[in-house]
C-alpha positions in Angstrom: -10.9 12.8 -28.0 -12.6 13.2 -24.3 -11.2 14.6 -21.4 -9.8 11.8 -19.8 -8.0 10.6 -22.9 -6.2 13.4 -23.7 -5.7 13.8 -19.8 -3.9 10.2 -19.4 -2.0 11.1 -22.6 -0.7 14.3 -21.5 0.9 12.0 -18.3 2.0 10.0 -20.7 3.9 12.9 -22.5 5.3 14.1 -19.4 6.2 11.1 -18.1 8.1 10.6 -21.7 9.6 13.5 -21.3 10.9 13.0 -17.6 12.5 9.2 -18.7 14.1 11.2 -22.1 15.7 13.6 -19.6 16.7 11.3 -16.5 18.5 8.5 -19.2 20.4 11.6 -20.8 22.1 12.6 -17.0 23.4 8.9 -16.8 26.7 8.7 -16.2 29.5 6.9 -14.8 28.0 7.6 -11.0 24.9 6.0 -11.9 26.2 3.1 -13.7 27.9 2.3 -10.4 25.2 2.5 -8.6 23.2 0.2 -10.5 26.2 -2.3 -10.0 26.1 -1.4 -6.1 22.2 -2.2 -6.5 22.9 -5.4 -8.1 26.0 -6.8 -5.2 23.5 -5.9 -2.7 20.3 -7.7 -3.8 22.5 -10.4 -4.6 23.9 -10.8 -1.1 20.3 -9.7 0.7 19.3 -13.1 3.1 16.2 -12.8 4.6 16.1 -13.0 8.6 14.0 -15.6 10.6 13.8 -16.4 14.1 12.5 -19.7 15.7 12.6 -19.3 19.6 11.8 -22.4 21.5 9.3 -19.8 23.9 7.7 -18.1 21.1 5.0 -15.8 22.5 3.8 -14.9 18.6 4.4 -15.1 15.7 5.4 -12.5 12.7 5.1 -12.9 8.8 7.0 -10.3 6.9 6.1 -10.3 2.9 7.3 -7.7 0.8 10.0 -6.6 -1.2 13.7 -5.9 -1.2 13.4 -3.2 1.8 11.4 -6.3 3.8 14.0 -8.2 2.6 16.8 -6.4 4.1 18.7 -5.2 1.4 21.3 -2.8 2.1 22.1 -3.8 5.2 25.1 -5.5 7.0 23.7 -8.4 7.8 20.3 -9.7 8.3 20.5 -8.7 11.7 20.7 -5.3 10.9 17.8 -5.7 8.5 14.2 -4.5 9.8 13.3 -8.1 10.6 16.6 -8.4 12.2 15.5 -5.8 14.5 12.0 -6.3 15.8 13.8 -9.9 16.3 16.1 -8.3 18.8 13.7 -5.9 20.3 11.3 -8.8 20.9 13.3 -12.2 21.7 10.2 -14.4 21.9 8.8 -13.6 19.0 8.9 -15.9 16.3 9.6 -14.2 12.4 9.1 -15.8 9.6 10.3 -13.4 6.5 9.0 -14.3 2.6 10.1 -10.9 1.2 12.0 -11.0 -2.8 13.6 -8.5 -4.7 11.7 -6.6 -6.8 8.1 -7.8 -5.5 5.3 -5.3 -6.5 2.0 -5.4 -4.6 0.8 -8.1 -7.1 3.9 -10.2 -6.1 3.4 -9.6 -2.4 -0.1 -10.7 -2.9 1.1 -14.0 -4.2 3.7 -14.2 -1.4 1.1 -14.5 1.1 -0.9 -17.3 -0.6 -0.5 -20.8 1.5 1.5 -19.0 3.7 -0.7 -20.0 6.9 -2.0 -18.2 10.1 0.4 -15.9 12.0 -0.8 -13.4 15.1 1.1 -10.3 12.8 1.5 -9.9 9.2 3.8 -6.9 8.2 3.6 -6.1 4.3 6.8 -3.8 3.0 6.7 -2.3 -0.3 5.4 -0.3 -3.1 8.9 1.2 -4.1 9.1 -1.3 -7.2 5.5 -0.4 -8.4 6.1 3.9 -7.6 9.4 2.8 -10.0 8.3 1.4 -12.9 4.7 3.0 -13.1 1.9 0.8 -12.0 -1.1 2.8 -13.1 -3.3 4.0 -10.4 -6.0 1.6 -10.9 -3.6 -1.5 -10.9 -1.7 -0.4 -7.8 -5.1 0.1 -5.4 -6.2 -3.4 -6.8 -3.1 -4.8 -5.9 -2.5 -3.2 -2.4 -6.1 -4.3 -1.5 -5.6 -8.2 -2.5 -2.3 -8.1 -0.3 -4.0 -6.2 2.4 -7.3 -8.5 2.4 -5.3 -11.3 1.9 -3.5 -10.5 4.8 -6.1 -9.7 6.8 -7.6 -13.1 6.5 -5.1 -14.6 7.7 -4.0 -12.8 10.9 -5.5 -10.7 13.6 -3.3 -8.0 13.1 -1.9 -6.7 10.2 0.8 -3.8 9.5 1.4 -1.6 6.3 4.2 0.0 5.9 4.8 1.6 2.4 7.9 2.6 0.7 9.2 6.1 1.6 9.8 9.2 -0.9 11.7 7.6 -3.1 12.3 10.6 -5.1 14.7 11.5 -2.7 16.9 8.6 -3.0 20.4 10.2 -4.4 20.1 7.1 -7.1 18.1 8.9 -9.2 18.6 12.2 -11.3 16.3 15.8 -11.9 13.3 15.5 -13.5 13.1 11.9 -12.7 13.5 12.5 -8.9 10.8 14.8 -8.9 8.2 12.6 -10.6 8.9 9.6 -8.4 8.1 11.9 -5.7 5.0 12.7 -7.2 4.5 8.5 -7.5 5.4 8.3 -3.8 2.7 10.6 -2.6 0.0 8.3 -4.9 1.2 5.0 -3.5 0.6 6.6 0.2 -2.8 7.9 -0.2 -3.8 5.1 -1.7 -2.0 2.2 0.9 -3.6 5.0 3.9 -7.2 4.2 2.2 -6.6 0.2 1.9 -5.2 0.3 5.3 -8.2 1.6 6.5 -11.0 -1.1 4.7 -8.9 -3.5 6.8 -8.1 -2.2 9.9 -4.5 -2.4 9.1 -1.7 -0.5 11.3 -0.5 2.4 8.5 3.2 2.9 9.4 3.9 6.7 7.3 7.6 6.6 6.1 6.9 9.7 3.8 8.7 12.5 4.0 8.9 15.8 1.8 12.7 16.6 0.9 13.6 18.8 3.7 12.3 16.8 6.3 13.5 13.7 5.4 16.2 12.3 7.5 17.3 10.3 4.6 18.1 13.0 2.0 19.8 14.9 4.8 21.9 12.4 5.8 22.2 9.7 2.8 26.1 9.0 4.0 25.0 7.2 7.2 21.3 6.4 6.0 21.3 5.0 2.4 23.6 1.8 1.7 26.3 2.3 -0.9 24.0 1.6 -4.0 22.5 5.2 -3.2 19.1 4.2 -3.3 18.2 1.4 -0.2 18.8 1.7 3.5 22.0 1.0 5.3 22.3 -0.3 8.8 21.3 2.9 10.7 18.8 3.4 7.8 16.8 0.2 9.1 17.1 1.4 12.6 15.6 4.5 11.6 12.4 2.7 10.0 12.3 0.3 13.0 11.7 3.3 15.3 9.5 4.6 13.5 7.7 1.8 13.4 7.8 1.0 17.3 6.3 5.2 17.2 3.5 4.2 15.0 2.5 0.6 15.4 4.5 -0.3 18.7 4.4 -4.4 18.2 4.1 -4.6 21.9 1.0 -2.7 21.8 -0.7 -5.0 18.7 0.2 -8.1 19.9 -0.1 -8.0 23.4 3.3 -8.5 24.5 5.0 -6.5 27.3 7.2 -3.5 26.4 11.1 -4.8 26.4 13.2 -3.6 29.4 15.8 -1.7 27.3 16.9 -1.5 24.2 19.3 -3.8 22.2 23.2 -2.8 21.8 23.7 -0.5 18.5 25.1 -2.7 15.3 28.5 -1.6 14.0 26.7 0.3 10.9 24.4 2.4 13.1 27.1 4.4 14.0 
């Protein structure tokens, strides 16, 4: 046996191990959850916006967190949001539940010419293991697909999803560990393309989501709420301000607070 075999069946082991140990600590809690989960996805409605003076125009692809799951209303949602922030852009969102990279690499085929393409994911493939080799394949087709059919283009991968209350020590741990992959590998793509890297990873103790998952993290435990969104949405005006990639001029203020922000 060489050294990389016995290396990717030691993961293997370990990873075993870790899904042994997590489906032993269900319980009651978790089963809820995964019912919360469910509701949610079921009621998620993507958001589009058609102004008559559209300036530009915005594809999002991706999955459940482009979607806007966990949120409100589809208002509230991330699309929702750069919708409010910038009326005369026009949004067009094709995000599902449960997309991978190789789904949202699929989403964008046929899906025409846009000034902005915003890709959300990687949560679904950090979750149910996409090796290494699958996942940068698959962020690269969505990325170059992308990138062939807009001018600009914005990545924003899922956060630490380890930290997400949904999910029980050891398992919590390893999807940490996934987490910090699926960045490295979506800051490399990002930059064959020239694509805006939005960085939504944060380590335990600096992440505003594990320190406050009551007001960040919808009722399922594990996507965002209301004031969740708004916290990726200014993050994302921080790192890859749309006013500044597109061309359009900065908003005069910012739009009224939703009820759920609070």
């Amino acid at each position: 046996m060489n050294t990389s075999t016995s290396g990717a069946l030691a993961v293997r082991g370990t990873l075993y191990l870790a899904m042994l140990a997590a489906a032993a600590s269900i319980g009651r809690s978790t089963m809820q959850n995964l019912r919360h989960a469910a509701r949610l996805t079921r009621q998620s409605r993507p958001f589009h916006a058609s102004p008559e003076a559209a300036e530009a125009s915005l594809l999002i692809v991706g999955d459940s967190t482009a979607l806007g799951t966990g949120a409100s209303t589809p208002q509230a949602s991330l699309a929702g949001r750069i919708a409010a922030h910038y009326p005369r852009l026009r949004v067009r969102n094709l995000a599902r539940a449960g997309a991978r990279f190789a789904d949202i690499a699929g989403q964008l085929h046929d899906a025409g010419r846009h000034d902005l393409i915003l890709v959300a994911g990687g949560a679904n493939d950090v979750m149910r293991f996409t090796s290494r080799q699958r996942l940068a394949r698959d962020i690269d087709l969505a990325l170059h697909r992308a990138a062939s059919q807009a001018e600009r283009v914005i990545l924003v991968p899922a956060p630490n999803v380890g930290n997400a209350p949904f999910f029980p020590r050891p398992l919590s741990w390893l999807l940490s560990h996934r987490a910090r992959l699926l960045h490295r590998l979506a800051r490399a793509s990002a930059g064959t393309v020239g694509a805006a890297y939005v960085d939504l990873y944060r380590e335990h103790a600096a992440d505003p989501f594990a320190q406050d998952p009551r007001r960040l993290i919808a009722a399922d435990r594990l996507h965002p709420s209301d004031a969740g969104y708004g916290v990726w949405f200014d993050e994302l005006e921080r790192q890859a301000p749309l006013s500044r990639l597109l061309g359009m001029p900065v908003p005069a203020g910012r739009q009224a607070a939703w009820p759920g922000d609070l």
